[in-house]
C-alpha positions as CSV (number, residue, x, y, z in Angstrom):
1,X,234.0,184.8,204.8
2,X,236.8,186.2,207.2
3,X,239.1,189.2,205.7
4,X,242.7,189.0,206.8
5,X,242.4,192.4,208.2
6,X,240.0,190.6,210.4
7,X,241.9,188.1,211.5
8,X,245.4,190.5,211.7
9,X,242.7,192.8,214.2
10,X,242.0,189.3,216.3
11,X,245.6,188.5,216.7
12,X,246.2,191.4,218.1
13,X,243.0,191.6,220.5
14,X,244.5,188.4,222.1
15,X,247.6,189.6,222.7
16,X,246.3,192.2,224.3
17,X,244.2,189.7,226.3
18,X,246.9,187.9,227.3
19,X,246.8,184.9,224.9
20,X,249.5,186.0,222.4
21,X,249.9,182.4,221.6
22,X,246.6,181.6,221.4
23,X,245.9,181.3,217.0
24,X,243.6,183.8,215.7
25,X,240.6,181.4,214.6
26,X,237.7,182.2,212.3
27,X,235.5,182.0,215.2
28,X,237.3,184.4,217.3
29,X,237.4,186.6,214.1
30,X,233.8,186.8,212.9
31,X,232.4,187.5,216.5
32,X,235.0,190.3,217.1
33,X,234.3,191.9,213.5
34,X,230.3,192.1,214.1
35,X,231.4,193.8,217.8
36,X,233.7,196.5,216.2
37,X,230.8,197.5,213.4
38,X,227.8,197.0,216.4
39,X,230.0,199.6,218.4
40,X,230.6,202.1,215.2
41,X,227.2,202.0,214.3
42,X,225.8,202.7,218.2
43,X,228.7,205.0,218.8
44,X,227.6,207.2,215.8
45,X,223.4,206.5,216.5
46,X,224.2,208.3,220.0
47,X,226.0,211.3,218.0
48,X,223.1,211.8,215.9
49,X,220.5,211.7,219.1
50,X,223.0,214.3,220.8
51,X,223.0,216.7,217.3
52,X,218.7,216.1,216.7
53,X,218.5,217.5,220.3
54,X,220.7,220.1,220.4
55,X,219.3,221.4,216.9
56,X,215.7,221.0,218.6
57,X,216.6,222.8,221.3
58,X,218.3,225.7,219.1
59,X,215.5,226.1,217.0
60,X,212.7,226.3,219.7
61,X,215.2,229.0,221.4
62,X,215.1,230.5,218.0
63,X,211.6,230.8,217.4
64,X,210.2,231.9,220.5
65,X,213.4,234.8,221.2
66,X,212.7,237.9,219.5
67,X,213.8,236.4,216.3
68,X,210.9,234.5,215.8
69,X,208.7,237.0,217.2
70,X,208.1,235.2,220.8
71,X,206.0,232.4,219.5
72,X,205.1,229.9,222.1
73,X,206.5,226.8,222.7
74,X,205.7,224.4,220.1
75,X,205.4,220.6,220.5
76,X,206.9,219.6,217.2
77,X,210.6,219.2,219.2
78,X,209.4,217.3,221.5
79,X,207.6,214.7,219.4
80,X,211.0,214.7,217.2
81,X,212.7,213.5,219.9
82,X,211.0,211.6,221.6
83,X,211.0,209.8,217.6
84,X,214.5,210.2,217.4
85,X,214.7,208.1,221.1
86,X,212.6,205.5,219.8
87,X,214.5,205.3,216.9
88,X,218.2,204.9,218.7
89,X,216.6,202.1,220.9
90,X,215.1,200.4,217.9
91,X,218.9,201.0,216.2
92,X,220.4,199.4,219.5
93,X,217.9,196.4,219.5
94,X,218.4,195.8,216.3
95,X,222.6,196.2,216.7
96,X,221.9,193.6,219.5
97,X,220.0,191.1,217.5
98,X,222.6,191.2,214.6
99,X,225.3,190.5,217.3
100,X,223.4,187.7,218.5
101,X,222.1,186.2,214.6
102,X,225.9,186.1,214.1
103,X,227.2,184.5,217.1
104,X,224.3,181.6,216.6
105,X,225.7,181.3,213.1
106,X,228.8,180.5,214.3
107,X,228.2,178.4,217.5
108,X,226.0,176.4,214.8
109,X,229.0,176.0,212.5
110,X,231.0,174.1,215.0
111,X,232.0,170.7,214.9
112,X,232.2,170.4,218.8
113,X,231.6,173.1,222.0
114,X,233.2,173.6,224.9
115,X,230.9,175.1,227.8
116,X,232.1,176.0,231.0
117,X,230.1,174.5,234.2
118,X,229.4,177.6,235.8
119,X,227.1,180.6,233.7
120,X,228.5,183.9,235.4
121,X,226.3,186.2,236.5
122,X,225.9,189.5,236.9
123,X,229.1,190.4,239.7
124,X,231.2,188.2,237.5
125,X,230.1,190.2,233.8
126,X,229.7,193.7,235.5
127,X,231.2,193.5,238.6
128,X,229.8,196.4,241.6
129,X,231.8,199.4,240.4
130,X,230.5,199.2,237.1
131,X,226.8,198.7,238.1
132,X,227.6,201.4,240.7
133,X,228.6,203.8,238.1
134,X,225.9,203.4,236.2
135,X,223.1,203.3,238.9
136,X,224.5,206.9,239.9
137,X,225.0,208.1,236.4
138,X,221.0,207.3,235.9
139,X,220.5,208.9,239.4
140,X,222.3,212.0,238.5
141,X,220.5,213.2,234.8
142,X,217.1,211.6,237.5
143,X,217.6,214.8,240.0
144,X,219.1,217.1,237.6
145,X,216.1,216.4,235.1
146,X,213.2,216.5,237.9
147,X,215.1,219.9,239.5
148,X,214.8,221.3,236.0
149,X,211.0,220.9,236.1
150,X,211.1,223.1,239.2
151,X,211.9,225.7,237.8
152,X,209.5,228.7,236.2
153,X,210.7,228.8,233.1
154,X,208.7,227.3,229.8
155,X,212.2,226.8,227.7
156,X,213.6,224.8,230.5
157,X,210.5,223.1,231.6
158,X,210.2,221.8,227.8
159,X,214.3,220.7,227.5
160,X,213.7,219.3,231.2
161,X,210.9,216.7,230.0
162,X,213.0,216.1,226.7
163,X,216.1,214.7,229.0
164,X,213.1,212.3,231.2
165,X,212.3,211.2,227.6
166,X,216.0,210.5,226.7
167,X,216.8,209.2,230.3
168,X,213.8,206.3,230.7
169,X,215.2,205.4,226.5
170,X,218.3,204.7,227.8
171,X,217.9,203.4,230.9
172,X,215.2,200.9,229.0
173,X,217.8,199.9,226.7
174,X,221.0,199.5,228.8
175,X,218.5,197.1,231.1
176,X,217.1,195.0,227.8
177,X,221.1,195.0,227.0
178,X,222.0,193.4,230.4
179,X,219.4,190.8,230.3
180,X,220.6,189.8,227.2
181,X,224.4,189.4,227.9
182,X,223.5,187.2,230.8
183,X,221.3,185.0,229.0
184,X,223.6,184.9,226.3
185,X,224.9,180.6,225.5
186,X,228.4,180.1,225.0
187,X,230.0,180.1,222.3
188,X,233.0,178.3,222.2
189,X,235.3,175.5,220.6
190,X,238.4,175.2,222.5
191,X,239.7,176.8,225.9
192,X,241.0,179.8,224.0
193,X,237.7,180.9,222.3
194,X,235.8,179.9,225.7
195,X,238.0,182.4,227.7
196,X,237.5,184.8,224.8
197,X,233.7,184.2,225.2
198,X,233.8,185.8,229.0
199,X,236.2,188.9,228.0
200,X,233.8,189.9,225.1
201,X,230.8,189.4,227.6
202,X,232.8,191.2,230.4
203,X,233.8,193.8,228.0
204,X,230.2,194.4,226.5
205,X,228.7,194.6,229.9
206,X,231.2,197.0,231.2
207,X,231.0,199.2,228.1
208,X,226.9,199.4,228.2
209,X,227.1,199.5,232.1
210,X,228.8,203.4,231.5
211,X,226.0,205.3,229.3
212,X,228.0,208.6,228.3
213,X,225.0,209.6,226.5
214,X,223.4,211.0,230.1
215,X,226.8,212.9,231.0
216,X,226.0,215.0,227.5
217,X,222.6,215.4,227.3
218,X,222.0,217.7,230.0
219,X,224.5,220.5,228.7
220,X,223.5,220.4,225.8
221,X,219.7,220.2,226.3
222,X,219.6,223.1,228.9
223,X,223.0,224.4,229.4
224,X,222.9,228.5,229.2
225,X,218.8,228.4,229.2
226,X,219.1,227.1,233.1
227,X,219.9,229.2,236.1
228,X,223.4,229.2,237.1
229,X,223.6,227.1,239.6
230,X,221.9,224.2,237.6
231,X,224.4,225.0,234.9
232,X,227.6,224.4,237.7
233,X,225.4,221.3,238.8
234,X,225.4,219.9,235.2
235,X,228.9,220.0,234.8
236,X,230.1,219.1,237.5
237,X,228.0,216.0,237.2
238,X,229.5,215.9,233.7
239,X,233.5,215.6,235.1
240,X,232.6,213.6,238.1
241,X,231.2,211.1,235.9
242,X,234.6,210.9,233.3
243,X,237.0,211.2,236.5
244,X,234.9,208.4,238.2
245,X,234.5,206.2,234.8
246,X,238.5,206.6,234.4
247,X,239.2,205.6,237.9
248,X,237.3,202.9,237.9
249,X,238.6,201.6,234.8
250,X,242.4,201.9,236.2
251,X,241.4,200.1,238.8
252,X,239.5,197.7,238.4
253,X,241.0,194.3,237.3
254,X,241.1,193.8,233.7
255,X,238.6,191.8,231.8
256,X,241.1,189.3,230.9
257,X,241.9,188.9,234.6
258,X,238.2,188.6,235.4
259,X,237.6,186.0,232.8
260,X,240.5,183.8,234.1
261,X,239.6,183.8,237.5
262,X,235.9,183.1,236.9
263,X,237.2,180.1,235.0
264,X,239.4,179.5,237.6
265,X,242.4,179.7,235.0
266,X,245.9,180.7,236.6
């Protein structure tokens, strides 16, 4: 059953796709709705990943300063996190799958389907800055992570393998992701919801394609417990990945735009 909010929230989606006369349909409505809660529920699994670690982190400090008597290294934090990683990829896969459920639901609803000739692939859905951006985002936490390693130091050694852990978690899932939203069938009844159907693909892709997750989890894993220059390294991987995500996005043609001209709409 579609809420009114629901459908007030599509209306206004299209407009700001450029279709402001396009009907806000039940289709269009249910498939944007299970988006906005799959975003809220990721958006809020990644704060909880980011808190676990940085409460790991703080309490192995804690317990092998002089507070807690210079205990060794235990590998209790690591095991919780490398839990708490399996857990935000099993979250996302599950997210994924509910996202999916409900747009075969709805395809299956449908008195009749339009399709589009062409399936767009990957330049089309991501398009090279995007997969750019992310290939040197997962480069960047790579080097930071394996220079951390270098280092003689047990407390950054142990944070160090902690962000490989996180790193290869996400990378896995932002891959399985991918695969998925260009395998994904059409679902569309009209040539409104069928130009929809590309925008919510182009904008899923674009938004998994930028993993803010590795621009944290660096500072807050070994920021302060590194040696300077590491710490300078870090941030400055940090901003150069915002400024570079916000240029990109300003200019790079919109997803709207991209969905027309792969349908060849003018």
């Amino acid at each position: 059953m579609v809420s009114p909010a629901d459908l007030r929230l599509t209306g206004s989606w299209l407009a700001r796709h450029g279709l402001p006369d396009a009907s806000p349909t039940p289709l269009l409505a249910t498939r944007l709705a299970v988006r906005r809660r799959a975003r809220l529920a990721d958006q809020v699994a990644i704060a909880v990943l980011i808190m676990v670690a940085a409460l790991a982190q703080a309490g192995d400090r804690l317990a092998t300063s002089a507070f807690g008597g210079f205990q060794p290294h235990r590998s209790a934090p690591l095991l919780i996190l490398a839990a708490v990683m399996a857990g935000l990829l099993l979250v996302r896969s599950l997210l994924d799958w509910w996202v999916r459920r409900v747009d075969r639901r709805a395809g299956a609803a449908l008195s009749r389907r339009a399709a589009h000739p062409v399936q767009p692939g990957w330049r089309a859905v991501l398009g090279r800055p995007f997969a750019t951006l992310a290939l040197a985002t997962f480069a960047g936490a790579l080097v930071l992570a394996v220079s951390a390693l270098t280092i003689q130091d047990d407390a950054v050694r142990h944070a160090a393998s902690v962000l490989l852990i996180g790193l290869a978690g996400v990378g896995a899932g932002v891959v399985v992701h991918l695969r998925e939203l260009l395998a994904r069938p059409v679902v569309a009844e009209d040539e409104v919801s069928l130009t929809a159907d590309v925008i919510m693909r182009i904008e899923d892709a674009r938004e998994v394609a930028v993993p803010a997750v590795l621009w944290a989890l660096p500072v807050v894993l070994l920021f302060g417990s590194a040696p300077g220059w590491w710490n300078v390294a870090s941030l400055l991987f940090m901003f150069a990945g915002l400024a570079a995500c916000a240029a990109i996005h300003a200019r790079t043609p919109s997803s709207a735009a991209v969905a027309r001209r792969v349908m060849g709409v003018r």
